[in-house]
Biopython code that builds the backbone (N, CA, C, O; Angstrom):
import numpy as np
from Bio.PDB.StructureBuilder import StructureBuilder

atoms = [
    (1, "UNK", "N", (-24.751, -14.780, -29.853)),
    (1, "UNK", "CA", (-25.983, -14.177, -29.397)),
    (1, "UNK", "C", (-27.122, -15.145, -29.713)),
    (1, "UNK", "O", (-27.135, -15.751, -30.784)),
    (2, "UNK", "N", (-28.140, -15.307, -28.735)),
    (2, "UNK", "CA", (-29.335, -15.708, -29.286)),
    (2, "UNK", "C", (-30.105, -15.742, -29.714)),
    (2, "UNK", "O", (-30.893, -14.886, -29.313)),
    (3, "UNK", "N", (-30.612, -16.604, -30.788)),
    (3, "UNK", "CA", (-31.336, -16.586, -32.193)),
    (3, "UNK", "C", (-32.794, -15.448, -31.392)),
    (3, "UNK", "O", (-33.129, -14.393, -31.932)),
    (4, "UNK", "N", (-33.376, -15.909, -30.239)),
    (4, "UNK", "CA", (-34.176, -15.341, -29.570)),
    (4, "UNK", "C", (-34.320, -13.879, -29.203)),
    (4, "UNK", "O", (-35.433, -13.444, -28.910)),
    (5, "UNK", "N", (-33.304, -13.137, -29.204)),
    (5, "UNK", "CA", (-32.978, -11.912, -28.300)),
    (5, "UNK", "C", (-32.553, -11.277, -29.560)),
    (5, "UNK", "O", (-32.225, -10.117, -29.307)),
    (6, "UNK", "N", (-32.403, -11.592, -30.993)),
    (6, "UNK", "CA", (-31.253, -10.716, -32.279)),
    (6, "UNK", "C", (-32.212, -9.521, -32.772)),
    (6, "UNK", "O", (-31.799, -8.369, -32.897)),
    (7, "UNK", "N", (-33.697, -9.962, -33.072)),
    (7, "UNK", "CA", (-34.590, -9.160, -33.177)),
    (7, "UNK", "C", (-34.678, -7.571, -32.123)),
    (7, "UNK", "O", (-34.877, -6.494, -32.686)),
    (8, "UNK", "N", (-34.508, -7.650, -30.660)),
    (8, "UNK", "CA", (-34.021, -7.086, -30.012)),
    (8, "UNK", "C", (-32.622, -6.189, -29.708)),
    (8, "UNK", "O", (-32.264, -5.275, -28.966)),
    (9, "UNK", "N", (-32.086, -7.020, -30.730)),
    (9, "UNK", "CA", (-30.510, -6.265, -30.158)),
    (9, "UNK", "C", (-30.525, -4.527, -30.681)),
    (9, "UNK", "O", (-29.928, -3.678, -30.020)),
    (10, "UNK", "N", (-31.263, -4.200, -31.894)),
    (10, "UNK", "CA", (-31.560, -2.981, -32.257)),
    (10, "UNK", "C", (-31.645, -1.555, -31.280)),
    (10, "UNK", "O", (-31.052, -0.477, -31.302)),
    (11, "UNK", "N", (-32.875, -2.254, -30.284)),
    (11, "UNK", "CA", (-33.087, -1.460, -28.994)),
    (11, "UNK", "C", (-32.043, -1.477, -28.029)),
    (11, "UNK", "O", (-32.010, -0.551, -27.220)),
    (12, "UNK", "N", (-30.814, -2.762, -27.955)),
    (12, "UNK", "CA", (-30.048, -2.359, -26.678)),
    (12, "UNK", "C", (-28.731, -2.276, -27.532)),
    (12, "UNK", "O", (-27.729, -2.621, -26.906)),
    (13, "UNK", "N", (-28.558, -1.946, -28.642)),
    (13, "UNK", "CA", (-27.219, -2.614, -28.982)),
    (13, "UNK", "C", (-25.882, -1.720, -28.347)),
    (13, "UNK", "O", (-24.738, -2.085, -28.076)),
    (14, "UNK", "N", (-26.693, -0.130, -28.217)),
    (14, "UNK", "CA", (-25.312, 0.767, -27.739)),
    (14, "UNK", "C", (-24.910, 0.216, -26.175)),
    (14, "UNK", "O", (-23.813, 0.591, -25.763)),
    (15, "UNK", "N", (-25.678, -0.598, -25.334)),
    (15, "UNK", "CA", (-25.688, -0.910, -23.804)),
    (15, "UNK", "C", (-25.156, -2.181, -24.167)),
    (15, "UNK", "O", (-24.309, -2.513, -23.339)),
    (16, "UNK", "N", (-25.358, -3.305, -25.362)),
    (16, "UNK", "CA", (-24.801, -4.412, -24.827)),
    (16, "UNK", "C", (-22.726, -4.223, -25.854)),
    (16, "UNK", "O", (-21.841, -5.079, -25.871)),
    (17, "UNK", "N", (-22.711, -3.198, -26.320)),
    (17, "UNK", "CA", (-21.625, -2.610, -26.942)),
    (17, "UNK", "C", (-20.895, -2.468, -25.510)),
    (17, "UNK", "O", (-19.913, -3.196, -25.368)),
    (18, "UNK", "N", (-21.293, -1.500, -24.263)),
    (18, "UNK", "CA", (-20.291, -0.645, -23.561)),
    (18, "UNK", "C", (-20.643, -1.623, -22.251)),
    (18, "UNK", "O", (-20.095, -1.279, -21.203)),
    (19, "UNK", "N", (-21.613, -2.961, -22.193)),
    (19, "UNK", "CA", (-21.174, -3.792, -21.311)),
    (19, "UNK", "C", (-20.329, -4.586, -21.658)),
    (19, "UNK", "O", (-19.552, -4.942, -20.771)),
    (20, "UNK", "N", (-20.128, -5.208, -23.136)),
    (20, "UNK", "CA", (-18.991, -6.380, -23.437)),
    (20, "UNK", "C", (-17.841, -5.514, -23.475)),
    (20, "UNK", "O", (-16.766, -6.044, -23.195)),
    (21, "UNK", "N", (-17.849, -4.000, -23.833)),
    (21, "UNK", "CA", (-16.247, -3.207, -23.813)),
    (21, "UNK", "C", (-15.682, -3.240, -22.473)),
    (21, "UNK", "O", (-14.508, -3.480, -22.194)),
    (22, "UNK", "N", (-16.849, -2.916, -21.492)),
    (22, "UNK", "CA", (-16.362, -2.725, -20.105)),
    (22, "UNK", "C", (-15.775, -3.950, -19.637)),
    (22, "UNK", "O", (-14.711, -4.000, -19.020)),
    (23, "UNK", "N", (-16.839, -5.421, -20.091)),
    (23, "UNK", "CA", (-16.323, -6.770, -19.425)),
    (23, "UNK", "C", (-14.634, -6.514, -19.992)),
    (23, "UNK", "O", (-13.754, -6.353, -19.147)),
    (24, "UNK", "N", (-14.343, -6.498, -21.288)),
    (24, "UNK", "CA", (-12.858, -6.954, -21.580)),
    (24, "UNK", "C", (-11.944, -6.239, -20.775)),
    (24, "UNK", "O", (-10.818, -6.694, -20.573)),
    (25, "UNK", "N", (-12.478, -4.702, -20.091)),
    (25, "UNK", "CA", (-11.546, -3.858, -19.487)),
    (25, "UNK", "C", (-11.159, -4.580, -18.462)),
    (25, "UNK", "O", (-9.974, -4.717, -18.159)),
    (26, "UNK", "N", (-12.373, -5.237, -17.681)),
    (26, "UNK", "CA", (-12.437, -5.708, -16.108)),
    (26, "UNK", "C", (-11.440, -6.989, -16.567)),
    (26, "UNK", "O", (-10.588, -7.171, -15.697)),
    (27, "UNK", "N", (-11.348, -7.691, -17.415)),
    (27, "UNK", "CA", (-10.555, -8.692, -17.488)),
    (27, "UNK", "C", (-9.172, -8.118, -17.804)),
    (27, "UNK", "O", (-8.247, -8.807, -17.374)),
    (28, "UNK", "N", (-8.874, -7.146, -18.380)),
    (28, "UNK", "CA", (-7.604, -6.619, -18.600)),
    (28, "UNK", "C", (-6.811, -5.942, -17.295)),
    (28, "UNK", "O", (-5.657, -6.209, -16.960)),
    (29, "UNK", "N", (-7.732, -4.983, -16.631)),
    (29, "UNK", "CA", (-7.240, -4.701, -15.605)),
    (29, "UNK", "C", (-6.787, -6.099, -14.465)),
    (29, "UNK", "O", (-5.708, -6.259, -13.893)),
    (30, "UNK", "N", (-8.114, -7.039, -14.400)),
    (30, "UNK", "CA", (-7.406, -7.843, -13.611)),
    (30, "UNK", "C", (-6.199, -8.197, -14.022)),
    (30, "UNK", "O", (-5.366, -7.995, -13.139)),
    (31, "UNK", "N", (-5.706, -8.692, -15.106)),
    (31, "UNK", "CA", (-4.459, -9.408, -15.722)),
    (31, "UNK", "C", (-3.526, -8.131, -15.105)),
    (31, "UNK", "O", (-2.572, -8.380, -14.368)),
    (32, "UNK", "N", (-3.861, -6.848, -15.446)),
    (32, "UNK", "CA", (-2.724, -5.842, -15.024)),
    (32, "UNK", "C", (-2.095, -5.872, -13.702)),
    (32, "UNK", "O", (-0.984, -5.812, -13.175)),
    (33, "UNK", "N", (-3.405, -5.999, -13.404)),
    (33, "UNK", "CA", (-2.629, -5.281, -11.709)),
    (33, "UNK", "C", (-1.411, -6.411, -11.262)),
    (33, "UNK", "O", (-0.284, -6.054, -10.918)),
    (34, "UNK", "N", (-1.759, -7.521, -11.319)),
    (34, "UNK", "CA", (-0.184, -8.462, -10.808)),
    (34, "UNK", "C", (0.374, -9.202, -11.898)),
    (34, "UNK", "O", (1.039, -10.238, -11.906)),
    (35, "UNK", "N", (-0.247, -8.066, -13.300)),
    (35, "UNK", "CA", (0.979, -8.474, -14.033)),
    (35, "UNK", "C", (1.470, -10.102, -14.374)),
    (35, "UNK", "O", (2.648, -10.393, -14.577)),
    (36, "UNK", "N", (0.582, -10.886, -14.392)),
    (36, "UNK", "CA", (0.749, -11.331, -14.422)),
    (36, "UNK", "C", (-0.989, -12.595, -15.255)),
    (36, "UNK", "O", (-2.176, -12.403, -14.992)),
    (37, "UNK", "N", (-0.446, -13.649, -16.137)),
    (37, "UNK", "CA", (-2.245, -14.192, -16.623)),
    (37, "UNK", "C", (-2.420, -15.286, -15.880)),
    (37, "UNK", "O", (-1.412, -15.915, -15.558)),
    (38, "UNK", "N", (-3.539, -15.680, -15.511)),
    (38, "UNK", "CA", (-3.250, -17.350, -14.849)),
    (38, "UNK", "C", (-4.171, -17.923, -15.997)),
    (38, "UNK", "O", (-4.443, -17.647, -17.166)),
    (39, "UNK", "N", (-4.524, -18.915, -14.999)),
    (39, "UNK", "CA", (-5.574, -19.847, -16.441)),
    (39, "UNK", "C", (-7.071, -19.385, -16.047)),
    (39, "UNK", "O", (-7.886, -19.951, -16.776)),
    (40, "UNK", "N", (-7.405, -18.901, -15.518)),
    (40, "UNK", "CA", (-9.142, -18.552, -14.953)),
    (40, "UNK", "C", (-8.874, -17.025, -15.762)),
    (40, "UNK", "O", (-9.997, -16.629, -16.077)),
    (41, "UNK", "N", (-8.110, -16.288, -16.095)),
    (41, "UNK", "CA", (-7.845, -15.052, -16.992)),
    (41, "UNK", "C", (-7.890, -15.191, -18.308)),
    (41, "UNK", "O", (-8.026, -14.340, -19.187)),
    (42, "UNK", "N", (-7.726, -16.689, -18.383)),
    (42, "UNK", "CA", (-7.250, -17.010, -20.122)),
    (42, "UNK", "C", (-8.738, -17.592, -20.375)),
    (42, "UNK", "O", (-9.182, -17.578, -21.523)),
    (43, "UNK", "N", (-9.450, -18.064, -19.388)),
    (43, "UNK", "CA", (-10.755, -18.489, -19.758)),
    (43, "UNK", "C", (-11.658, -17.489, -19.981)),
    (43, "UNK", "O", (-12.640, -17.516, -20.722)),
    (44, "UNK", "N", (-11.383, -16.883, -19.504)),
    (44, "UNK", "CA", (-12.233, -15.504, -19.169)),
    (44, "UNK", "C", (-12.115, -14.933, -20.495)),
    (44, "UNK", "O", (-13.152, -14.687, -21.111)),
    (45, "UNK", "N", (-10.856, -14.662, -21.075)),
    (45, "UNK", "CA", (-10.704, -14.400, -22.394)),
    (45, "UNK", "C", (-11.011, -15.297, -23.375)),
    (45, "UNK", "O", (-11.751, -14.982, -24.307)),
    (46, "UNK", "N", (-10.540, -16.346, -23.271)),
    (46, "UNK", "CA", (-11.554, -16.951, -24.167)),
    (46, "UNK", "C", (-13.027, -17.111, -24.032)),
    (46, "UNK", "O", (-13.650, -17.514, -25.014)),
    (47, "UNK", "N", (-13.520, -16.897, -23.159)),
    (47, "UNK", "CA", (-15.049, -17.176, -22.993)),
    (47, "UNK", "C", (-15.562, -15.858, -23.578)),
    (47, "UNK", "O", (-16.558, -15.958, -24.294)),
    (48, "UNK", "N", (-14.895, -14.286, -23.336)),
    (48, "UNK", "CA", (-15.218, -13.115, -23.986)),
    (48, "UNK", "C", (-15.030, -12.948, -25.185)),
    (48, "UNK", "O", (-15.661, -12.075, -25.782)),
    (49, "UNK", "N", (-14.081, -13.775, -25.846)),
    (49, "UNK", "CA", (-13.846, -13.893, -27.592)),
    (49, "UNK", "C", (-14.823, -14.829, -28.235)),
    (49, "UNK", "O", (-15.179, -14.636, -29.398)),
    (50, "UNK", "N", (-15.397, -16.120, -27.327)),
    (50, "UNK", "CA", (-16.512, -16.760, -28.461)),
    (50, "UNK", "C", (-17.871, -16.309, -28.006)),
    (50, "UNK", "O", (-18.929, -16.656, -28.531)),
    (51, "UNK", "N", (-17.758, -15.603, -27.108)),
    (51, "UNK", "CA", (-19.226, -14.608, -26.945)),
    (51, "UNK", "C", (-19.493, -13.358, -28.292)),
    (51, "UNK", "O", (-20.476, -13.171, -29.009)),
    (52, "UNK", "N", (-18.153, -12.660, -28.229)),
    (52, "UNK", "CA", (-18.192, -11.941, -29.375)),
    (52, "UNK", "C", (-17.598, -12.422, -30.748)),
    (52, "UNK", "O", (-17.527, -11.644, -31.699)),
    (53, "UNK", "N", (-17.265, -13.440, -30.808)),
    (53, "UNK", "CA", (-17.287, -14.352, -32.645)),
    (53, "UNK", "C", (-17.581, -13.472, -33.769)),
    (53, "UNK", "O", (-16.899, -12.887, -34.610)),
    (54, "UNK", "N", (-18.990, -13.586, -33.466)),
    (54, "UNK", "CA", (-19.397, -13.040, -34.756)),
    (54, "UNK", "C", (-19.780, -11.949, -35.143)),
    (54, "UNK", "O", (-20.548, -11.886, -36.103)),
    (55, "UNK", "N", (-19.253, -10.594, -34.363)),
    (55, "UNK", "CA", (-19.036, -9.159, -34.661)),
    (55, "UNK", "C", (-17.797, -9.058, -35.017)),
    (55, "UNK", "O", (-17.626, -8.251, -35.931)),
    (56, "UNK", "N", (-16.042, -10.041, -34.289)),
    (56, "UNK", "CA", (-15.055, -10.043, -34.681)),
    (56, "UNK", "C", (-14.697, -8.678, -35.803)),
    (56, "UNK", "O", (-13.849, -7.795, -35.681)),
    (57, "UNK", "N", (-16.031, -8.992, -37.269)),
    (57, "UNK", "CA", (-15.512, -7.692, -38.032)),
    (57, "UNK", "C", (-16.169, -6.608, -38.154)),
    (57, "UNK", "O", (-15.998, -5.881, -39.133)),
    (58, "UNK", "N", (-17.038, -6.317, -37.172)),
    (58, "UNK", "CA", (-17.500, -4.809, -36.692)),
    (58, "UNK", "C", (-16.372, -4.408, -35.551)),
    (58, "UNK", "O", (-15.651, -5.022, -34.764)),
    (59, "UNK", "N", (-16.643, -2.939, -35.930)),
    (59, "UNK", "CA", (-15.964, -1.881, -35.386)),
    (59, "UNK", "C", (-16.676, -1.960, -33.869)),
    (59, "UNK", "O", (-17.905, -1.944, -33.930)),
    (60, "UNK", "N", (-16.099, -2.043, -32.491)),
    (60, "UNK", "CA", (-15.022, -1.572, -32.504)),
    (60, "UNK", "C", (-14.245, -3.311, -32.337)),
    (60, "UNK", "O", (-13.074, -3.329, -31.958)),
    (61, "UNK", "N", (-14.654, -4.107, -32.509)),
    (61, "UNK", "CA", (-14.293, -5.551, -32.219)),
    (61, "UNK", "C", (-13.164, -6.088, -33.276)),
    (61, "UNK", "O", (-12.370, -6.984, -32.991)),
    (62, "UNK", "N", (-13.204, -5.448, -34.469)),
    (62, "UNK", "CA", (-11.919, -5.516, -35.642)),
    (62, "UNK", "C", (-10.762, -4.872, -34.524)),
    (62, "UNK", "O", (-9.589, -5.235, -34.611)),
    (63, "UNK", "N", (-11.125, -4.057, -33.654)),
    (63, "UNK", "CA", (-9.826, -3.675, -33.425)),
    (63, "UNK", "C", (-9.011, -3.860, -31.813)),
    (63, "UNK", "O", (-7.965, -3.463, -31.300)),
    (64, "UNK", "N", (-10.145, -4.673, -31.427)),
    (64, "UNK", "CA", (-9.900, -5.333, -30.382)),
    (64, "UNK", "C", (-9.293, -7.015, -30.288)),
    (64, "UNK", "O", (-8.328, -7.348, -29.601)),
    (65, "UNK", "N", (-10.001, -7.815, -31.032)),
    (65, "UNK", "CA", (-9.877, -8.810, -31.073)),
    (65, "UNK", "C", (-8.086, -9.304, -31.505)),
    (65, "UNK", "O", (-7.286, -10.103, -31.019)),
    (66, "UNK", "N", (-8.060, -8.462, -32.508)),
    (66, "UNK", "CA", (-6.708, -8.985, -33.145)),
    (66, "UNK", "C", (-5.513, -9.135, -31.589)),
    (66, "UNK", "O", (-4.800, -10.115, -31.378)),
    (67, "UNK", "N", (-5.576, -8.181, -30.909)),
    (67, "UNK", "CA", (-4.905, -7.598, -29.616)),
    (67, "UNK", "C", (-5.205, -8.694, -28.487)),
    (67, "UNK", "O", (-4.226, -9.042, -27.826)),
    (68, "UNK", "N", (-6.499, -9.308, -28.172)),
    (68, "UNK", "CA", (-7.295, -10.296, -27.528)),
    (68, "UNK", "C", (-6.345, -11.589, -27.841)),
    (68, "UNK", "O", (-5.526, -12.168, -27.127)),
    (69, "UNK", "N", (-6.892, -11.881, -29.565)),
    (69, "UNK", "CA", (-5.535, -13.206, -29.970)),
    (69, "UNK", "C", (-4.350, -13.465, -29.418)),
    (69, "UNK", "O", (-4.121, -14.509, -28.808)),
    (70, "UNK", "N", (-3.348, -12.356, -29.622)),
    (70, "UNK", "CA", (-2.143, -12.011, -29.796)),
    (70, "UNK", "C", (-1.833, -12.605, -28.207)),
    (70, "UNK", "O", (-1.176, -13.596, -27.890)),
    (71, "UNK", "N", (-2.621, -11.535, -27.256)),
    (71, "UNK", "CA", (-2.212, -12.129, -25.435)),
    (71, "UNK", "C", (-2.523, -13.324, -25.403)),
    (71, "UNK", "O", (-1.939, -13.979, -24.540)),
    (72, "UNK", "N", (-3.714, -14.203, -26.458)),
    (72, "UNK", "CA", (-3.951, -15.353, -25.571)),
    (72, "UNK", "C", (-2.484, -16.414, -26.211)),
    (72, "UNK", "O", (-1.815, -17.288, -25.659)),
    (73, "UNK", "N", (-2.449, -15.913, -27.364)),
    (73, "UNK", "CA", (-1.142, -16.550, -27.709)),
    (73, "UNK", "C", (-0.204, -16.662, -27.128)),
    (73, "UNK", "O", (0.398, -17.735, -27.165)),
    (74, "UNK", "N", (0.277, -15.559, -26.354)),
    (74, "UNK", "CA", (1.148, -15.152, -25.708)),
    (74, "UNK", "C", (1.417, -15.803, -23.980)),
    (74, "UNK", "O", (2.414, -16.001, -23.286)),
    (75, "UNK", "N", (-0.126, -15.984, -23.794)),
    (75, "UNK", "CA", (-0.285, -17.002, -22.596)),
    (75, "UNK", "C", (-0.154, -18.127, -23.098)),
    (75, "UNK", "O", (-0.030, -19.001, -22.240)),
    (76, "UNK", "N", (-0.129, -18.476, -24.113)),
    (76, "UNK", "CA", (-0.165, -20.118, -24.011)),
    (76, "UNK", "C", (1.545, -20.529, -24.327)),
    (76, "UNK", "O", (2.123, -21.560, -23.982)),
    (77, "UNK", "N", (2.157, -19.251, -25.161)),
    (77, "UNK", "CA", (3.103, -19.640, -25.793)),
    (77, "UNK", "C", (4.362, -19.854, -24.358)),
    (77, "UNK", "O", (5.139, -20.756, -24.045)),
    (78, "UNK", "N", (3.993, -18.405, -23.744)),
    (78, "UNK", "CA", (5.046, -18.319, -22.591)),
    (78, "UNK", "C", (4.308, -19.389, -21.529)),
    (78, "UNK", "O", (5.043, -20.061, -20.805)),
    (79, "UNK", "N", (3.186, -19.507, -21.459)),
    (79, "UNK", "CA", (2.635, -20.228, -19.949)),
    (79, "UNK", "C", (2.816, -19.908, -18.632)),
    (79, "UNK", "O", (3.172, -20.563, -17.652)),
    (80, "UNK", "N", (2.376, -18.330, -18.874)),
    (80, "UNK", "CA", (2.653, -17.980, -17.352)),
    (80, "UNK", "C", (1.298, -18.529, -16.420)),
    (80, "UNK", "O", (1.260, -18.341, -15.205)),
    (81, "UNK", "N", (0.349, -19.137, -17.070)),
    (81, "UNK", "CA", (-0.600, -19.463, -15.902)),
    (81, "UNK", "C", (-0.413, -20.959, -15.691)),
    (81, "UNK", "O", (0.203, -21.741, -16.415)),
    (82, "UNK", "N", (-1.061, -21.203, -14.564)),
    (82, "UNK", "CA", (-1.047, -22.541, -13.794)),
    (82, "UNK", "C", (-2.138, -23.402, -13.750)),
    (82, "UNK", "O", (-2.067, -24.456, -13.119)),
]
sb = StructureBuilder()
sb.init_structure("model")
sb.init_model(0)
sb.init_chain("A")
sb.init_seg("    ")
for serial, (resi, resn, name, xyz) in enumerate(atoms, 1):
    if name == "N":
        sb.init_residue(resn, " ", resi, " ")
    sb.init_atom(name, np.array(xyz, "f"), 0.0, 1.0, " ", f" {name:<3s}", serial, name[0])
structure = sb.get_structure()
């Protein structure tokens, strides 16, 4: 987040909470539907994990992230993307 906007986050924090929850959904569902990750999915996830860094141990991100890791591991380990 930016050093600029943190003072602020007070006033939006429940809206920028249920837009970064919603982004990870929209990236999950995409991965769902064909079942399948490519590499523009794995960026996407990684680009949504160092956006959220440094909440990692706020709730609800303790209990997301660990789950976040695990698939990207899982893409890199199996390499189903191209």
């Amino acid at each position: 987040m930016l050093q600029d906007f943190r003072s602020y986050f007070h006033f939006t924090g429940r809206s920028q909470l249920d837009k970064s929850i919603n982004s990870l959904v929209g990236i999950v569902e995409g991965i769902a539907i064909d079942q399948e990750i490519n590499a523009r999915e794995v960026q996407f996830l990684n680009d949504w994990v160092s956006e959220h860094q440094e909440l990692q141990d706020c709730h609800p991100y303790n209990e997301l992230m660990p789950g976040v890791h695990a698939a990207l591991k899982a893409a890199n380990k199996t390499q189903y993307y191209g």
